[in-house]
ZAMARGU-4260 file (C-alpha; in steps of 0.2 Angstrom, whole numbers, plus 5000, padded with zeros to 4 digits):
<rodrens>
0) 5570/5762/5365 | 5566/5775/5350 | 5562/5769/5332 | 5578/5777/5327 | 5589/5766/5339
5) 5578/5752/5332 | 5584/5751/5317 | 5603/5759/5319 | 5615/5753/5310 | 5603/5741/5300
10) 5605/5738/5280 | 5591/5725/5274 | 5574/5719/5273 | 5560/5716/5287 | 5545/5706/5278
15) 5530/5702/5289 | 5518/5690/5278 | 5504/5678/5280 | 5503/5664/5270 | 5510/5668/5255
20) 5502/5687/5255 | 5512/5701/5260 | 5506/5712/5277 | 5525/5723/5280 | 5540/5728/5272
25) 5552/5738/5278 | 5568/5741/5267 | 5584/5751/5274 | 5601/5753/5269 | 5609/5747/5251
30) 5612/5730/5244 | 5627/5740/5237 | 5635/5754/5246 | 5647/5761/5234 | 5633/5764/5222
35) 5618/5768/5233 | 5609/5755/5224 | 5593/5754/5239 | 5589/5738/5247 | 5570/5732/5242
40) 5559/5720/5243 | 5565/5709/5231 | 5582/5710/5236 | 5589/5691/5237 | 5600/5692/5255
45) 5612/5679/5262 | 5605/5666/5273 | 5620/5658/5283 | 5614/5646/5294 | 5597/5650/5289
50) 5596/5640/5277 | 5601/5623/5286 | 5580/5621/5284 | 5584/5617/5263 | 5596/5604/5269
55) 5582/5595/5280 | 5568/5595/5269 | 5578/5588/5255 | 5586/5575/5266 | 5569/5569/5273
60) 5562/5570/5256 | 5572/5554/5250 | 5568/5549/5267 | 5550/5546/5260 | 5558/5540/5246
65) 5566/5526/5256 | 5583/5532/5247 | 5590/5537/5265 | 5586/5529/5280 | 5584/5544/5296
70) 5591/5531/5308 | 5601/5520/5298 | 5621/5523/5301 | 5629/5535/5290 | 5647/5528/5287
75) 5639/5514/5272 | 5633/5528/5263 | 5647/5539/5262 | 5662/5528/5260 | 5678/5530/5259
80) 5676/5543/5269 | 5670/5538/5290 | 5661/5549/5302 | 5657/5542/5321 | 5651/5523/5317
85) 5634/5526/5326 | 5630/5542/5317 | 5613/5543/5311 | 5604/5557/5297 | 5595/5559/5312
90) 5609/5565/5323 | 5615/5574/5309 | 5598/5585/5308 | 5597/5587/5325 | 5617/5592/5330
95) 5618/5578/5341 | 5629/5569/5330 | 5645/5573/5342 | 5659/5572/5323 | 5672/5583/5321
100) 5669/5602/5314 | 5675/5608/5304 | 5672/5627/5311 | 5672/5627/5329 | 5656/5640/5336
105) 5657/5633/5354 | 5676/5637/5354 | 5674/5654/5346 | 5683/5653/5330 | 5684/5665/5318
110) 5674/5658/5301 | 5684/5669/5290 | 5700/5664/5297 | 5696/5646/5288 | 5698/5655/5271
115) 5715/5663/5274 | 5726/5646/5269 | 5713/5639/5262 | 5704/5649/5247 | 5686/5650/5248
120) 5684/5648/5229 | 5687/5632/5229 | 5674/5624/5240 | 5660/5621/5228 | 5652/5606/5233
125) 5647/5595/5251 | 5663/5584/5245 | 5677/5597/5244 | 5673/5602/5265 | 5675/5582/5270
130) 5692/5584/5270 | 5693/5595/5285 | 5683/5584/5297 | 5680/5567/5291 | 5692/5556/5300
135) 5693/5564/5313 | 5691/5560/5333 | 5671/5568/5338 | 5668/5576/5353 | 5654/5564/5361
140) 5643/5548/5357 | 5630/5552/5344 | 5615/5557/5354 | 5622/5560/5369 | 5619/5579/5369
145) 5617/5594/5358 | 5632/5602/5351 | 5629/5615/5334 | 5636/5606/5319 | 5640/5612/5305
150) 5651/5599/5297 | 5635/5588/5300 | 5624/5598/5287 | 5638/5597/5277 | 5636/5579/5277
155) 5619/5577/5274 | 5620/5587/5260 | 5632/5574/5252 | 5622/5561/5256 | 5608/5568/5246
160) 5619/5570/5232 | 5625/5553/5234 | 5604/5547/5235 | 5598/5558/5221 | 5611/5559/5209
165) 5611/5575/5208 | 5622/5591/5211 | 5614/5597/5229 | 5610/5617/5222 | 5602/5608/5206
170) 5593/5595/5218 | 5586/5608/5230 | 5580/5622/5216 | 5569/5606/5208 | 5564/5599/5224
175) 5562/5615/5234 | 5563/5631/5229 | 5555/5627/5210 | 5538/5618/5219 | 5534/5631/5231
180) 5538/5645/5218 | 5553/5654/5227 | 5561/5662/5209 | 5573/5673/5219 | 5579/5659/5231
185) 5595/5648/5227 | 5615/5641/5231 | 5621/5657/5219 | 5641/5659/5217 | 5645/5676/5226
190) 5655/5681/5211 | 5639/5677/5198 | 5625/5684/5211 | 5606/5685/5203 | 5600/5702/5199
195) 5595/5712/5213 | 5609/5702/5226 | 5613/5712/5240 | 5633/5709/5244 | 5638/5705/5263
200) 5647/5720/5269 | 5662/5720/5284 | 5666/5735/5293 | 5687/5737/5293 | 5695/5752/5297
205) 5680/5763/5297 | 5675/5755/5279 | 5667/5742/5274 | 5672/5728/5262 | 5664/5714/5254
210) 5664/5698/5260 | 5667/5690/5245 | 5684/5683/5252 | 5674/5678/5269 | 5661/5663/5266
215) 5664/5649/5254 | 5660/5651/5235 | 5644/5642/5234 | 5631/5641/5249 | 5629/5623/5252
220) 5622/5611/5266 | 5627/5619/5281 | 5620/5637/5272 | 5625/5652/5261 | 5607/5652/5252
225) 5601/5668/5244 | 5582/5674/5249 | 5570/5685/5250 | 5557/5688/5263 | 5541/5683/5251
230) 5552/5669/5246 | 5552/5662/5264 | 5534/5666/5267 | 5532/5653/5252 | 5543/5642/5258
235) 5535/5641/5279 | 5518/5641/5270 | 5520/5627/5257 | 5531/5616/5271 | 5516/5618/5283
240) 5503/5612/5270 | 5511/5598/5267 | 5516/5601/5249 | 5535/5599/5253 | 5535/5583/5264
245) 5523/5571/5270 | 5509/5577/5287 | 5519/5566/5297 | 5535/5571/5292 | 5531/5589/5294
250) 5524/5587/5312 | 5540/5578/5316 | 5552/5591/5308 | 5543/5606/5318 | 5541/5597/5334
255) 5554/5595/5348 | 5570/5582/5346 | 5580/5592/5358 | 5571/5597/5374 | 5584/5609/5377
260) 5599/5615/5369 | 5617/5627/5372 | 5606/5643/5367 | 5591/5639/5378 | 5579/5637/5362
265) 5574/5619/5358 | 5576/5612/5342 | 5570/5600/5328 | 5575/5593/5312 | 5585/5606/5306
270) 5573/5622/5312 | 5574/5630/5330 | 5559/5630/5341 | 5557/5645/5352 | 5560/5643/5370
275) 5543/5647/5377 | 5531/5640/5361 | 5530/5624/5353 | 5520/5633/5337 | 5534/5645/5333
280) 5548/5638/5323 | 5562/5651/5318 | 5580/5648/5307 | 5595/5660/5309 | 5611/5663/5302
285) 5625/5674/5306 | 5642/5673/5294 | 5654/5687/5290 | 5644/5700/5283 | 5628/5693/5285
290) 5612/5692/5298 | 5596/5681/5294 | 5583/5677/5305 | 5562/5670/5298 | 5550/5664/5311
295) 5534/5656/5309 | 5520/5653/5319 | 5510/5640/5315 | 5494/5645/5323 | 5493/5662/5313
300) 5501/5657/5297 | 5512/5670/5299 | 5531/5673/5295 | 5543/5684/5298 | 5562/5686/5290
305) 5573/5700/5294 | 5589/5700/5282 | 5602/5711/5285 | 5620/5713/5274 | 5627/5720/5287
310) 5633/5715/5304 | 5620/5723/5315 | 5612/5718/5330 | 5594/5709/5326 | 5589/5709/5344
315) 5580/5727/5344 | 5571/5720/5328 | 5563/5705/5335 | 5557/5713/5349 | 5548/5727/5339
320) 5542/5714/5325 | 5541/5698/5333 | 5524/5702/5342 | 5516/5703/5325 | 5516/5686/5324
</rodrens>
């Protein structure tokens, strides 16, 4: 495949690092396409699912704390509302929970269908999604297999609220994104983006459109971050020194719960581990208008985050960049 088919069709941001230092950048497309503005370096892209990793470390954080218990039933800390009675954190992390969700991947919903009846301006917090799975019947006994959850996230972000006493955006930024130094990172309101934002474009008709009317208002636990490729390399590097979470915690967050999941990779607490190598854990997220995907390998020190605001194939990017590793 030629460089140019490489990159067809890509809008964003390819950021190779090590440690915390830039090694590559490659910028295509624009972060707003009616005024050309040029995507940059800098440019703050949506994470999706990529940012389930925030939810983790923050959970596991009051963990340490002894303010959550990893293995200790959910349903005590999160009355009135009840999830499966055997439900862990654990599970939750691990999508082995087996509760209801609220968006359906397996089944191959459409995530921007959810909004049509229900306006996604008004989903601001881990509390305003409960209503659409808590209750309800789950699929499987907690830990019986995997099955991609989103509504779990969901849920474990309210439990850190619940824990911490604080607003999950506010409790990540000084818990997070503040310590490691990530300024362009956060849970921004798509209709009050940071400077330098790119906006999630849809292709319709032969045009595209924004997805502001596509992914809830507020990225919360089970994703819609904003970051930057520098940001992550901040983020891999200050998880993996242990300024984030405890040596122990660390090892058990990046190592293999689940030997084997529905996509063939393997997976941890909250972070995927590539299929063929333990040292290299990688997050991805895919929402209307948006294409994320950071690796690290933990032998080199390297990362690498490719974040697109458009809906482009990724798979000729990896292959071209994942080798630099």
């Amino acid at each position: 495949m030629g460089e140019d088919q490489v990159y067809e069709g890509f809008s964003g941001t390819i950021t190779l690092c090590e440690g915390e230092r830039v090694l590559e950048t490659f910028c295509q497309g624009y972060a707003d396409f009616p005024n050309q503005r040029p995507n940059g370096p800098d440019t703050a892209f949506g994470m999706a699912s990529g940012s389930k990793i925030f939810t983790a470390v923050a959970a596991l954080r009051l963990v340490e704390r002894s303010l959550l218990g990893l293995d200790e039933p959910v349903n005590p800390r999160i009355a009135p509302w009840a999830v499966h009675e055997a439900a862990s954190l654990r599970h939750l992390l691990t999508h082995t929970s087996g509760i209801a969700d609220y968006f359906d991947e397996e089944a191959g919903e459409d995530y921007e269908a959810l909004w049509r009846e229900r306006p996604n301006y008004r989903m601001r917090s881990p509390e305003d999604f409960l209503p659409l799975f808590a209750g309800r019947p789950g699929s499987f006994a907690p830990g019986e297999r995997f099955r991609y959850s989103d509504s779990g996230f969901v849920l474990a972000a309210y439990l850190v609220e619940r824990a911490s006493g604080r607003a999950f955006p506010d409790y990540l930024r000084e818990t997070v994104f503040e310590p490691c130094g990530m300024g362009r990172t956060g849970c921004f309101r798509l209709d009050m983006p940071p400077p330098d934002a790119a906006t999630g474009y849809i292709e319709e008709g032969g045009s595209l459109r924004s997805n502001l009317y596509s992914i809830p208002l507020v990225g919360g636990g089970d994703g819609g971050c904003l970051t930057t490729g520098a940001d992550m390399a901040r983020f891999w590097t200050a998880l993996e020194e242990g300024r984030l979470l405890k040596p122990d915690t660390v090892e058990s967050m990046l190592s293999v719960q689940v030997p084997r999941t529905d996509e063939d990779d393997r997976y941890g607490l909250g972070v995927w581990i590539l299929e063929d190598d333990d040292e290299v854990a990688f997050v991805q997220g895919f929402d209307p208008g948006v294409r994320f995907l950071s690796y690290f390998d933990r032998r080199s020190g390297r990362s690498l985050t490719i974040s697109a605001n458009v809906e482009c194939r990724l798979g000729p990017l990896v292959r071209a960049w994942l080798p630099r590793l």
